[in-house]
C-alpha positions in Angstrom: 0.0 0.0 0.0 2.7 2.1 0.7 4.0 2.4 -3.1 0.6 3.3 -4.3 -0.1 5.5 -1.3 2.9 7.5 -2.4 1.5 8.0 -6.5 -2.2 8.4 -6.1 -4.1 11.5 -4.1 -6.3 11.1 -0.7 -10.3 11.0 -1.3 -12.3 12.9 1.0 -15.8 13.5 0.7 -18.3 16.0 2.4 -21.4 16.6 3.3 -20.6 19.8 5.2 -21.8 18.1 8.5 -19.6 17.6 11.9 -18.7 14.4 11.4 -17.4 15.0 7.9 -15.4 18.1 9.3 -13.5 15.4 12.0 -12.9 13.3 8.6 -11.2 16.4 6.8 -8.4 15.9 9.8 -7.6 12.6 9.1 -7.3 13.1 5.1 -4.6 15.5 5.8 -3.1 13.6 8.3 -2.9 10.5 5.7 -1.8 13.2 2.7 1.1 14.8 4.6 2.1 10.8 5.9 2.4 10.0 2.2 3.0 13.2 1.0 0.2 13.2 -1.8 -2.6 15.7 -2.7 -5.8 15.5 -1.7 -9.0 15.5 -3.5 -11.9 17.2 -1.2 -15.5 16.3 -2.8 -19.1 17.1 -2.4 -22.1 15.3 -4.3 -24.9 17.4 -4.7 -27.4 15.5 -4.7 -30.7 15.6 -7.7 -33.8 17.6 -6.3 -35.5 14.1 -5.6 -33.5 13.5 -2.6 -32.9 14.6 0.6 -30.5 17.0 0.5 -30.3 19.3 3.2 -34.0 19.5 3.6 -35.0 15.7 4.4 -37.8 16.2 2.4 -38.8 15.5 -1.4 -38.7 19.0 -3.1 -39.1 20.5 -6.6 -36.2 22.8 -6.7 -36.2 26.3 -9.0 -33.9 27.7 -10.5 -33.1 30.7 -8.2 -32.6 27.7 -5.4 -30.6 25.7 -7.4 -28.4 28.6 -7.9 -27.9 29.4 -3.9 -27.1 26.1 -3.1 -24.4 26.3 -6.0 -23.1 29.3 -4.3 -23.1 28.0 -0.9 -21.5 24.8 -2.0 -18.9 27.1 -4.0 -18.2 29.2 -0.8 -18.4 25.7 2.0 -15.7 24.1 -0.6 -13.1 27.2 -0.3 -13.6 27.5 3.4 -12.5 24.1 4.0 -10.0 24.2 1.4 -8.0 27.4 3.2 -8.9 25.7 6.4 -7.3 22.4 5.3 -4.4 23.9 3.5 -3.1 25.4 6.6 -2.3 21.6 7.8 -0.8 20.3 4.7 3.2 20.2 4.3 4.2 22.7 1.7 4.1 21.3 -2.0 1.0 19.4 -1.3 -2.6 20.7 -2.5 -6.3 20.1 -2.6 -8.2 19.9 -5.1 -12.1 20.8 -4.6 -14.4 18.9 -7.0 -18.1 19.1 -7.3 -20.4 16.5 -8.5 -24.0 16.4 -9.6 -25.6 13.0 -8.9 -26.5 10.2 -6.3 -23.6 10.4 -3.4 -22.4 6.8 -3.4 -22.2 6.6 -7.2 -20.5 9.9 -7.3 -17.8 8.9 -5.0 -17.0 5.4 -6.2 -16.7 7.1 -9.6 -14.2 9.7 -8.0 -12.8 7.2 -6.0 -11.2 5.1 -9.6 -8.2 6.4 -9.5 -6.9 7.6 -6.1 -4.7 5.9 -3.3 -7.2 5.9 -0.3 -10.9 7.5 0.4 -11.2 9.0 3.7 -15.2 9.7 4.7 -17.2 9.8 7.8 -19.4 7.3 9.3 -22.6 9.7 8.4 -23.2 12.6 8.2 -27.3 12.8 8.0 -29.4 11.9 10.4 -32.7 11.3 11.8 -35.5 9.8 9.7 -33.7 10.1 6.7 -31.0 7.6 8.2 -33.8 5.1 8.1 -34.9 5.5 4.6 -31.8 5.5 2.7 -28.7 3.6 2.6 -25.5 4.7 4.1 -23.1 5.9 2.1 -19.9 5.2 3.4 -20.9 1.8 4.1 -21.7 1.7 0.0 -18.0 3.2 -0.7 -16.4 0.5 2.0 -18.1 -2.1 0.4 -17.4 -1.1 -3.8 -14.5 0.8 -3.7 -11.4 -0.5 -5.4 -8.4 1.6 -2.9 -8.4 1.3 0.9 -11.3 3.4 2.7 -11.0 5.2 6.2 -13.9 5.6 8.1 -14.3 8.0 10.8 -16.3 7.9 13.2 -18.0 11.0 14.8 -16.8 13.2 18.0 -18.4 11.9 21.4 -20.6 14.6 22.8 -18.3 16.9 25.0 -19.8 16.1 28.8 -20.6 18.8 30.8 -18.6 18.8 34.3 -20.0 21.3 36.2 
């Protein structure tokens, strides 16, 4: 693994939630230990589905175009935020793809070293009604896949 490690960029996926923003860590943690590049995606996801609303919708065009913007402006906040902890040389790469989440990541996910993605990053209901997607990628992806697990809830001790 090493050997291709070292040739072939870290996938990391996001869905702008917490947990994937504790997965972002550990992509450049596994970048700067090999020294590659990482590719940070986001899959936006057809009006059909759930995305951000948990509810079916018929999208406008004037929405559509927000949520472009917003994913434009999420995507180079964690880039800076993310380049700050990379060794120098090394880069991200922010990609954008229009489809259903697991497909759009195995597809990503052809030609690169290692996919790094969170345990889940929806929740409530909608974890009920639709597959998970990082168990999808661990179970079809061709390269090794990281999972990572969300924070514990910080305890109050007072």
């Amino acid at each position: 693994m090493d050997k291709i490690m070292r040739t072939q960029e870290v996938l990391c996926p996001t869905d702008f939630s917490a947990t994937a923003a504790h997965a972002l860590k550990y992509a450049v943690e596994m970048a700067n230990l090999y020294q590659v590049d990482i590719r940070l995606l986001h899959v936006v996801s057809p009006a059909r589905s759930a995305h951000f609303y948990g509810v079916a919708v018929e999208t406008p065009a004037s929405l559509e175009q927000k949520l472009a913007e917003f994913v434009a402006e999420k995507m180079q906040s964690l880039q800076q935020d993310m380049q700050q902890g990379l060794k120098s040389g090394l880069s991200i790469k922010c990609i954008v793809r229009h489809g259903e989440a697991s497909e759009e990541i195995l597809a990503e996910a052809a030609d690169v070293g290692m996919v790094v993605i969170a345990s889940h990053g929806s929740s409530g209901l909608m974890d009920f009604l639709k597959p998970h997607v990082s168990q999808d990628v661990v179970r079809l992806a061709k390269c090794p896949v990281l999972v990572v697990k969300s924070l514990p809830p910080i305890k109050d001790l007072s």
